[in-house]
Z-matrix of the N, CA and C atoms (Angstrom, degrees):
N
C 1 1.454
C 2 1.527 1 109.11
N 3 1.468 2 120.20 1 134.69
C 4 1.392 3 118.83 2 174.93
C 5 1.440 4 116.14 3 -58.87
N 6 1.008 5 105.88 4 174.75
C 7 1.785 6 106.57 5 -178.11
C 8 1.717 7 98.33 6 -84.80
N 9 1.393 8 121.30 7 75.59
C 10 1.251 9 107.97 8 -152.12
C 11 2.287 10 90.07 9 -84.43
N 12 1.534 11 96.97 10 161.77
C 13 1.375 12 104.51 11 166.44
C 14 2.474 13 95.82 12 83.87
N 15 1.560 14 105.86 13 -12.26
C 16 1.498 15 107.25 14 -179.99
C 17 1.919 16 89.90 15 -116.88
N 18 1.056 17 110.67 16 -50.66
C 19 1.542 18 114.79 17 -174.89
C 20 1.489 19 102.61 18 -71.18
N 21 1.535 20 96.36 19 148.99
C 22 1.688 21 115.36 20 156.13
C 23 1.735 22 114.16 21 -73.54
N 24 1.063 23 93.56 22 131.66
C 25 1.493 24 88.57 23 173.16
C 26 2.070 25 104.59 24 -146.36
N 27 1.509 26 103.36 25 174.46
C 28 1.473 27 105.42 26 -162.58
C 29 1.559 28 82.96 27 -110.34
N 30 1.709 29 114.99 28 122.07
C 31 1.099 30 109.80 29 136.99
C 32 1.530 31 135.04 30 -113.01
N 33 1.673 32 123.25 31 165.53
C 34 1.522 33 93.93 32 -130.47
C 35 2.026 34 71.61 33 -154.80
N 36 1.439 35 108.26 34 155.43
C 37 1.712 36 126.41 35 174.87
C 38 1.494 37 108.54 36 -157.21
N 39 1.406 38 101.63 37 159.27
C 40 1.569 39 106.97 38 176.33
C 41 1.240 40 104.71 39 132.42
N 42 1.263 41 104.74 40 -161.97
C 43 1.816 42 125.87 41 -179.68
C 44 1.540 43 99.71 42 -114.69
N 45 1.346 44 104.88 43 149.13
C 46 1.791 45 109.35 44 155.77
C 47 1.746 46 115.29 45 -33.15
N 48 1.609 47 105.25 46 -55.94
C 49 1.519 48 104.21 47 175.04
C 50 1.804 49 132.46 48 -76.13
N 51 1.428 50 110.52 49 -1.10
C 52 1.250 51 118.64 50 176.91
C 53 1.696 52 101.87 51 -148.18
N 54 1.182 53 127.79 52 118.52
C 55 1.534 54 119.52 53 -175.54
C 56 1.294 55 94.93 54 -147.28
N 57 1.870 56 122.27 55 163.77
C 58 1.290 57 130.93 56 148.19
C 59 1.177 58 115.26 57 -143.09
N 60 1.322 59 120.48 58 163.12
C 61 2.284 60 117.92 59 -175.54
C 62 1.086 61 90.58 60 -128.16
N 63 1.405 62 125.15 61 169.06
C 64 1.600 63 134.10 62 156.29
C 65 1.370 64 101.16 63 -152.59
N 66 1.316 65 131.40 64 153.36
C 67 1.424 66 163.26 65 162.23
C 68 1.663 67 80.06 66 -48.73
N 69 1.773 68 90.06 67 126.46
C 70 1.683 69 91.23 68 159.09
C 71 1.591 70 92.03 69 -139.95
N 72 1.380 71 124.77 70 147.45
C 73 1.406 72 130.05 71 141.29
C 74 1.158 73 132.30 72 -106.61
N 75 1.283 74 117.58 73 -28.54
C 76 1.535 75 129.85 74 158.61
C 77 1.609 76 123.35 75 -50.63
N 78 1.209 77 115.72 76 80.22
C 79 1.961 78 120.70 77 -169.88
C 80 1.183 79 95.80 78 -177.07
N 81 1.029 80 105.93 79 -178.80
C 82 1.948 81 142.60 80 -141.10
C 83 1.588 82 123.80 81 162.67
N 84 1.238 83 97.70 82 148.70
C 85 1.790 84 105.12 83 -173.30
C 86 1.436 85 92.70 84 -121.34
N 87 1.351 86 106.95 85 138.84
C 88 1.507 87 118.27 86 170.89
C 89 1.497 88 110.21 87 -152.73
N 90 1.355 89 84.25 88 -143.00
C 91 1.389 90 117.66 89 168.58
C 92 1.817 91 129.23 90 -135.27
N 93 1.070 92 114.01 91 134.23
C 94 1.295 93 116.07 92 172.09
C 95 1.991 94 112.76 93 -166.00
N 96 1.477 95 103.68 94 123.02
C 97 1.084 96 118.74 95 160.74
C 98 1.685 97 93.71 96 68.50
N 99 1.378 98 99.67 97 77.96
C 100 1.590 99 111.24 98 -140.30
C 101 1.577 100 127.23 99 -40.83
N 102 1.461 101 90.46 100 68.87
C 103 1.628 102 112.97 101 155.79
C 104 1.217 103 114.17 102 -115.28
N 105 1.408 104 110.88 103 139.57
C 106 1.825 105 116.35 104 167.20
C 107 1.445 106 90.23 105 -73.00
N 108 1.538 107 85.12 106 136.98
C 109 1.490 108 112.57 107 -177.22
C 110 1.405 109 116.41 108 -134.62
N 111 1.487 110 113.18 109 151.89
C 112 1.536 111 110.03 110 171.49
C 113 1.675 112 98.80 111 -110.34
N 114 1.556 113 110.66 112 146.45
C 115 1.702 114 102.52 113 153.56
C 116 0.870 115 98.20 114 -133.30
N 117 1.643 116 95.25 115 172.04
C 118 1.443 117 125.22 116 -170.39
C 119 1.083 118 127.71 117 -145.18
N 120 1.266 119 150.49 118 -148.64
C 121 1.932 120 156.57 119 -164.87
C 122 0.952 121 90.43 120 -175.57
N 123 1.329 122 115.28 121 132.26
C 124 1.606 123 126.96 122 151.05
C 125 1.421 124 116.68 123 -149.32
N 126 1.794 125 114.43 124 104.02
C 127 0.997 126 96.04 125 165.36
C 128 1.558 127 129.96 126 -53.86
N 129 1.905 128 103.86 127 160.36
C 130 1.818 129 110.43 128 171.98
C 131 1.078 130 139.28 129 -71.41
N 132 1.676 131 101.16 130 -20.45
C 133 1.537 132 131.94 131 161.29
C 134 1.590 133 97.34 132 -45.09
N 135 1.211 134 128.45 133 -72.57
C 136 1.250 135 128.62 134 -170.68
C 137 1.706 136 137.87 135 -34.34
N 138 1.184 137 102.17 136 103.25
C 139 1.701 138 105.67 137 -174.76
C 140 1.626 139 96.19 138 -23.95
N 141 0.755 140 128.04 139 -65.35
C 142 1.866 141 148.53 140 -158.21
C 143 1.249 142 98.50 141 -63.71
N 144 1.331 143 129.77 142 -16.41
C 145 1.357 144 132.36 143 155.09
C 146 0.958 145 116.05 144 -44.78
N 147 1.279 146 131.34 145 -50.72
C 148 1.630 147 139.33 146 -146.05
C 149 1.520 148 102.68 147 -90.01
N 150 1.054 149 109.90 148 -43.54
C 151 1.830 150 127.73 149 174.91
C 152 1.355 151 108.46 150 -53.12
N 153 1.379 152 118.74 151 -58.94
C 154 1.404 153 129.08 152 170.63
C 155 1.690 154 113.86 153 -53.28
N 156 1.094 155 120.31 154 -75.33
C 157 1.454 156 125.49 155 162.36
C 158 1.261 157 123.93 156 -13.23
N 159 1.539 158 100.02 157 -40.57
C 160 1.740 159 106.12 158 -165.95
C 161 1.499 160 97.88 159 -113.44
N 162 1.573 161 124.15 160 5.05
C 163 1.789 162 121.44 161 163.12
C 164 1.337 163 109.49 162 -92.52
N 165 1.129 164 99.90 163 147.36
C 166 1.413 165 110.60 164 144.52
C 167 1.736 166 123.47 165 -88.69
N 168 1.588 167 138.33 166 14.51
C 169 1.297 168 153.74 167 178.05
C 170 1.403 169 93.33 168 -145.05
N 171 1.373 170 97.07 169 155.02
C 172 1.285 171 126.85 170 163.27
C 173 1.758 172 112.76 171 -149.40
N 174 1.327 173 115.27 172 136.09
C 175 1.341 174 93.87 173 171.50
C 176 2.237 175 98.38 174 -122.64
N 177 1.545 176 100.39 175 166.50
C 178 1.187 177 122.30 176 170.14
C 179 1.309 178 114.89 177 -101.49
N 180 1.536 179 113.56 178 131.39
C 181 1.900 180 110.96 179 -169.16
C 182 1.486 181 81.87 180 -126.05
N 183 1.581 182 112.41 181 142.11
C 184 1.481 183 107.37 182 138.54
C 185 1.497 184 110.83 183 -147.16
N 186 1.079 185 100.66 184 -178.49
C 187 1.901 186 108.14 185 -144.81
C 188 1.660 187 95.04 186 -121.23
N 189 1.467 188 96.20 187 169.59
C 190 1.463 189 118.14 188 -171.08
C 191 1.912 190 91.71 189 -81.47
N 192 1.415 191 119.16 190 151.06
C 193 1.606 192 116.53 191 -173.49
C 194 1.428 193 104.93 192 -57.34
N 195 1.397 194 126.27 193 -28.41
C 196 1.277 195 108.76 194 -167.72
C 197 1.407 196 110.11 195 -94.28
N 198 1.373 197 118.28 196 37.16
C 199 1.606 198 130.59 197 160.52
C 200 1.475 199 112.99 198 -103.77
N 201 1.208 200 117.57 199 -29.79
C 202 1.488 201 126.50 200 -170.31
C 203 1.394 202 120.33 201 -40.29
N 204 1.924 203 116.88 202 -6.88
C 205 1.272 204 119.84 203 156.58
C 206 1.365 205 127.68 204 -56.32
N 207 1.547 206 91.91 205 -21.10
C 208 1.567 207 97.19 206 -173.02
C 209 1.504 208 106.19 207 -73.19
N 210 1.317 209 127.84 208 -16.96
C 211 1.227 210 121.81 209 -170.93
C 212 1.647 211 115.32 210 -73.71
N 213 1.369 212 121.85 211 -26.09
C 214 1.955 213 139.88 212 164.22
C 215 1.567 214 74.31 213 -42.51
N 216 0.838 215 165.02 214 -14.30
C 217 1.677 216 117.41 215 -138.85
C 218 1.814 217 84.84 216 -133.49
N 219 1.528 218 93.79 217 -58.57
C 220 1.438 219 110.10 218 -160.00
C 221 1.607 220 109.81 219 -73.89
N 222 1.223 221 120.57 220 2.78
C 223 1.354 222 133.25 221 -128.83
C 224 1.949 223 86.80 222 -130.01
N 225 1.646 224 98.40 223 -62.80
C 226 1.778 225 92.00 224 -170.43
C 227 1.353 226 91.58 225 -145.61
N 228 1.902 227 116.88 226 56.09
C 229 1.534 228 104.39 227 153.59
C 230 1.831 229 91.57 228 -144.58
N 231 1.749 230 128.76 229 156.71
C 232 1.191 231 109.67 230 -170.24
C 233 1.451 232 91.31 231 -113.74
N 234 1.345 233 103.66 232 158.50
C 235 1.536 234 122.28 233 179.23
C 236 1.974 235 107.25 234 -76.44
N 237 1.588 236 105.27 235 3.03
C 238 1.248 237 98.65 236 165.86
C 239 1.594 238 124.56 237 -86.28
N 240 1.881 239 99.78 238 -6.13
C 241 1.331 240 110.14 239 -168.63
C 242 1.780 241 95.71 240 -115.32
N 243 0.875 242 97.93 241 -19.48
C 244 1.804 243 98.25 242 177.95
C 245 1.283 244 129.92 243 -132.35
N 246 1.254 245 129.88 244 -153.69
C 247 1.657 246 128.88 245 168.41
C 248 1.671 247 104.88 246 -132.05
N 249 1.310 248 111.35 247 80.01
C 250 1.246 249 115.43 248 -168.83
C 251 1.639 250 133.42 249 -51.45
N 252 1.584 251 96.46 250 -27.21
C 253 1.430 252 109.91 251 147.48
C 254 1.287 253 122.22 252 -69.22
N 255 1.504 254 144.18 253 -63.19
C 256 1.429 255 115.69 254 170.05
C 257 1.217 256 137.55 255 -35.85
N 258 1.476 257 111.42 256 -26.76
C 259 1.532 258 144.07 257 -155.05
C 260 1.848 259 88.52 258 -77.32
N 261 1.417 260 128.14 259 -53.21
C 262 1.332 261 143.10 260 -144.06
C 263 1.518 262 109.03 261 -113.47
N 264 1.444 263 95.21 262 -35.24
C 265 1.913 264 103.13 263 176.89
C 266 1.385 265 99.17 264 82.10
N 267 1.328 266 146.97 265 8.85
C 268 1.128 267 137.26 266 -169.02
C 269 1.665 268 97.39 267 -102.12
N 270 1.877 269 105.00 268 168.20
C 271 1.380 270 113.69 269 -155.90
C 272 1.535 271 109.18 270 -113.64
N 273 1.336 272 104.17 271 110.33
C 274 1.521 273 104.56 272 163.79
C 275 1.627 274 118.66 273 -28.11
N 276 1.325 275 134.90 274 147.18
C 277 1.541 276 123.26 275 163.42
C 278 1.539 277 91.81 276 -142.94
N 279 1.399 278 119.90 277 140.89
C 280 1.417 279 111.46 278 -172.49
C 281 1.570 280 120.56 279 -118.49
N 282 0.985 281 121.40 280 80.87
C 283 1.476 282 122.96 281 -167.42
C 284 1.580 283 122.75 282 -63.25
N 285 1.252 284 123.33 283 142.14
C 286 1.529 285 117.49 284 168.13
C 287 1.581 286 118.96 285 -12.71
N 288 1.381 287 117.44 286 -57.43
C 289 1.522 288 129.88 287 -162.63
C 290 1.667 289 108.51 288 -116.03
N 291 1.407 290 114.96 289 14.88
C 292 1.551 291 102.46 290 -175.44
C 293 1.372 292 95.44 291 164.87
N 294 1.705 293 115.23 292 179.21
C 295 1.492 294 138.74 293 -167.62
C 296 1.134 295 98.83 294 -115.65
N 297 1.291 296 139.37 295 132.99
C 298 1.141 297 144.10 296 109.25
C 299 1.423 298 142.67 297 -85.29
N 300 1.566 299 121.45 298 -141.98
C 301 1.061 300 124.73 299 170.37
C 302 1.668 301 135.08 300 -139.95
N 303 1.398 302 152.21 301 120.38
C 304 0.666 303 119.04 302 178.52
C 305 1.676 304 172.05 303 -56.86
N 306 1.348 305 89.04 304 -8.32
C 307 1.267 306 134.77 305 -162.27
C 308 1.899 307 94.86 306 -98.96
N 309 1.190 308 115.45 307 -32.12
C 310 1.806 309 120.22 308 165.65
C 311 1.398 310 141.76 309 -46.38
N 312 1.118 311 110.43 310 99.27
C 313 1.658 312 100.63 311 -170.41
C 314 1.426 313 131.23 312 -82.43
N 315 1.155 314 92.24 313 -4.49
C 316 1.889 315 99.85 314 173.55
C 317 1.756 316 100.96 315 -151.95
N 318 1.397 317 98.04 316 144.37
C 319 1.960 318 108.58 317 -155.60
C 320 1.382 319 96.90 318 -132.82
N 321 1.237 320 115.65 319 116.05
C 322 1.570 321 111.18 320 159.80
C 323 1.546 322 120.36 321 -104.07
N 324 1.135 323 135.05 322 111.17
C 325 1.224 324 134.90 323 -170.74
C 326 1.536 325 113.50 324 -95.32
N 327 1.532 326 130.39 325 118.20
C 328 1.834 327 114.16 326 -149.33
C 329 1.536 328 78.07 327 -141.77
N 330 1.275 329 116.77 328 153.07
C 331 1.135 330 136.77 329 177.84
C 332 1.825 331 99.82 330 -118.09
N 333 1.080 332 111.02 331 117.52
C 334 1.795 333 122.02 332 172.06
C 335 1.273 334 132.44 333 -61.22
N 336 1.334 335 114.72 334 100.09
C 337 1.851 336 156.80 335 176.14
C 338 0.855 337 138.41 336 -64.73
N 339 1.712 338 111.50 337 -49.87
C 340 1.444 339 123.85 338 168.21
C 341 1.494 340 98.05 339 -142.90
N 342 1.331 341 127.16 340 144.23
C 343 1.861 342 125.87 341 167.67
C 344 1.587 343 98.15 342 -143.41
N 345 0.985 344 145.72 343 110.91
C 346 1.210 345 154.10 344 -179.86
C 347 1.915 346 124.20 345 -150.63
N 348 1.449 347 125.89 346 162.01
C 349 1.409 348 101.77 347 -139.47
C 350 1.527 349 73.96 348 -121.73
N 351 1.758 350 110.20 349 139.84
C 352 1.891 351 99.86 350 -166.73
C 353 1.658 352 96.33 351 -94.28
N 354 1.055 353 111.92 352 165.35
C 355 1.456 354 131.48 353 -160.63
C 356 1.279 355 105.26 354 -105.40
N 357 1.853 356 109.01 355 118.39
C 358 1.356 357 138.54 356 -176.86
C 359 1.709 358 98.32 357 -41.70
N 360 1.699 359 126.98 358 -48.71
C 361 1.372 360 135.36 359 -152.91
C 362 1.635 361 86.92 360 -78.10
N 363 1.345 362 138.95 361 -28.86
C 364 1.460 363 127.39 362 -174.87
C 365 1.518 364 112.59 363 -97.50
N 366 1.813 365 124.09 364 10.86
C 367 1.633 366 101.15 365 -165.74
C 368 1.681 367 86.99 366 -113.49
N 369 0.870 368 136.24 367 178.24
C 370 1.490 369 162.87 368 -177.58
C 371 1.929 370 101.25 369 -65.50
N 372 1.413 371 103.16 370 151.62
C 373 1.708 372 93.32 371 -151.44
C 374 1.676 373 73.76 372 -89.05
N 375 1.445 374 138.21 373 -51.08
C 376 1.420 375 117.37 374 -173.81
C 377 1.525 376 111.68 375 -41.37
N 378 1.616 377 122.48 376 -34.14
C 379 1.677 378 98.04 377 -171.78
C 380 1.124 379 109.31 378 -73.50
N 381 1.695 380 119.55 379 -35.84
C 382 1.584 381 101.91 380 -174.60
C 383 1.503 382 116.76 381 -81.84
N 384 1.268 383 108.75 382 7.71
C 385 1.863 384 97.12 383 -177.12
C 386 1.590 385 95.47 384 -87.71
N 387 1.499 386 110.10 385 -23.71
C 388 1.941 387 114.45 386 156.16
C 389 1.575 388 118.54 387 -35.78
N 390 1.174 389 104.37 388 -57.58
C 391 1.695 390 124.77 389 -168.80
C 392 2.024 391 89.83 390 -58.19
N 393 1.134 392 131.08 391 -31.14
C 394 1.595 393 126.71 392 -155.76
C 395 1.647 394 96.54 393 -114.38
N 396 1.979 395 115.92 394 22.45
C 397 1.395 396 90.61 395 -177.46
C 398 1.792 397 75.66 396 -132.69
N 399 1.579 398 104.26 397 131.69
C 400 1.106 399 104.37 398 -177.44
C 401 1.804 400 102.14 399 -99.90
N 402 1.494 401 124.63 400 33.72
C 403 1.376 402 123.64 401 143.79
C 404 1.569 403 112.35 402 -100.70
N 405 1.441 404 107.25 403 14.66
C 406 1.610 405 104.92 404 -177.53
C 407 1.398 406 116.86 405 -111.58
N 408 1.136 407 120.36 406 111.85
C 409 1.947 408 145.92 407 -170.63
C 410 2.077 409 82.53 408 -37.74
N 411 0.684 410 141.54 409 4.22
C 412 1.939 411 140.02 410 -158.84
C 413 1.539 412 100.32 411 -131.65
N 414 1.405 413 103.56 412 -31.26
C 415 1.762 414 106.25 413 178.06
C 416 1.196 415 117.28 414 -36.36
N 417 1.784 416 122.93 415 117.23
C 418 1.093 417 128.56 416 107.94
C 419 2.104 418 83.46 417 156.74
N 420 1.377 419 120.05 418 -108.45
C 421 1.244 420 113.97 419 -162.98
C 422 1.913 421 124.16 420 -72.04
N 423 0.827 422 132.56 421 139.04
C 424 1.496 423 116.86 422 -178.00
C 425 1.444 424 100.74 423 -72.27
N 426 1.756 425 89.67 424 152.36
C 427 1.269 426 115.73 425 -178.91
C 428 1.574 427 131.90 426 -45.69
N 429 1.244 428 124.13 427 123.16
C 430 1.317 429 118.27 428 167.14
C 431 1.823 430 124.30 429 -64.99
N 432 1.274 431 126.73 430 89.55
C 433 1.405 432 121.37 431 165.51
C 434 1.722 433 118.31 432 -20.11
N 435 1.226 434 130.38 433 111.83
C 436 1.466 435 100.34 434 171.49
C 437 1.802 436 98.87 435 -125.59
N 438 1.029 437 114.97 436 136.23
C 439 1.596 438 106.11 437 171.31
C 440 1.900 439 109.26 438 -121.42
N 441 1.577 440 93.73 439 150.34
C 442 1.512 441 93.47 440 -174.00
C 443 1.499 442 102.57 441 -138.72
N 444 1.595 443 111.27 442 125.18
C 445 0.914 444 121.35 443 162.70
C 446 1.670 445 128.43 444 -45.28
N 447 1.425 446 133.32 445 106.28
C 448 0.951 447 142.96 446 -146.82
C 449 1.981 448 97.26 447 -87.01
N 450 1.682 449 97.83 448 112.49
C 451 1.690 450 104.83 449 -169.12
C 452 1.401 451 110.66 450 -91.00
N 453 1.492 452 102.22 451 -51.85
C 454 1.534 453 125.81 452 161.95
C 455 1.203 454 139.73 453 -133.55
N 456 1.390 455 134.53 454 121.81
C 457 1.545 456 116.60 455 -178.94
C 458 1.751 457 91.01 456 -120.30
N 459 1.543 458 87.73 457 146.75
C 460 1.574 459 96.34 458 -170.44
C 461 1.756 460 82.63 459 -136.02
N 462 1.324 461 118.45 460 149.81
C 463 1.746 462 170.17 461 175.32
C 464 0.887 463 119.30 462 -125.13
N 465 1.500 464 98.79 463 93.81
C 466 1.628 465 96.65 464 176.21
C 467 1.517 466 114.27 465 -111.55
């Protein structure tokens, strides 16, 4: 299992013909409502928002350390302003239920359970005084919760 919730990893929604990934660190594998589950954070700001929103799958990619360049790219540039794959050289792979990558050594493939947006009045007053500093990587809407029922994880 990756060091999931310490590692960068790409999570990613869409079709073969329309897709986007983003750098997530915010996640965890568990359990809930006894399904293995993955969660995650995603801000709404996020192009990769919209992809997610409008799937029913999502999958989680993460990479061998000497990919972690890929994270500059995927991390704080949007695929509405670029082609984040040309940008990285890395390889689309297109699975039944989701996108990955080729270059990925461990794949979680999650089908979407719960997506809901967590509430400014329940998080800690340092994160949201984050949300009001627009030099802060967290700036602007609170996070969307998303959890995904865990379909397949593959190790390769």
């Amino acid at each position: 299992m990756a060091n999931v919730g310490k590692e960068l990893a790409l999570i990613s929604a869409g079709t073969s013909e329309n897709f986007n990934a983003m750098t997530i660190m915010f996640g965890a594998e568990g359990m809930i409502w006894g399904k293995a589950a993955y969660f995650a954070f995603i801000k709404p700001e996020r192009y990769t928002f919209e992809f997610i929103k409008a799937s029913d799958y999502f999958t989680v990619s993460y990479f061998p350390k000497q990919l972690n360049k890929i994270h500059k790219v995927f991390g704080y540039k949007s695929g509405r302003d670029l082609d984040k794959i040309k940008e990285t050289g890395i390889t689309p792979e297109f699975l039944e239920n989701g996108i990955t990558f080729k270059e990925a050594n461990e794949i979680y493939i999650c089908k979407k359970i719960y997506f809901k947006q967590m509430d400014k009045d329940f998080e800690p007053e340092d994160v949201v005084a984050q949300y009001n500093d627009p030099k802060n990587i967290i700036y602007g809407e609170s996070h969307y919760a998303l959890i995904g029922e865990i379909e397949k994880h593959i190790v390769k």
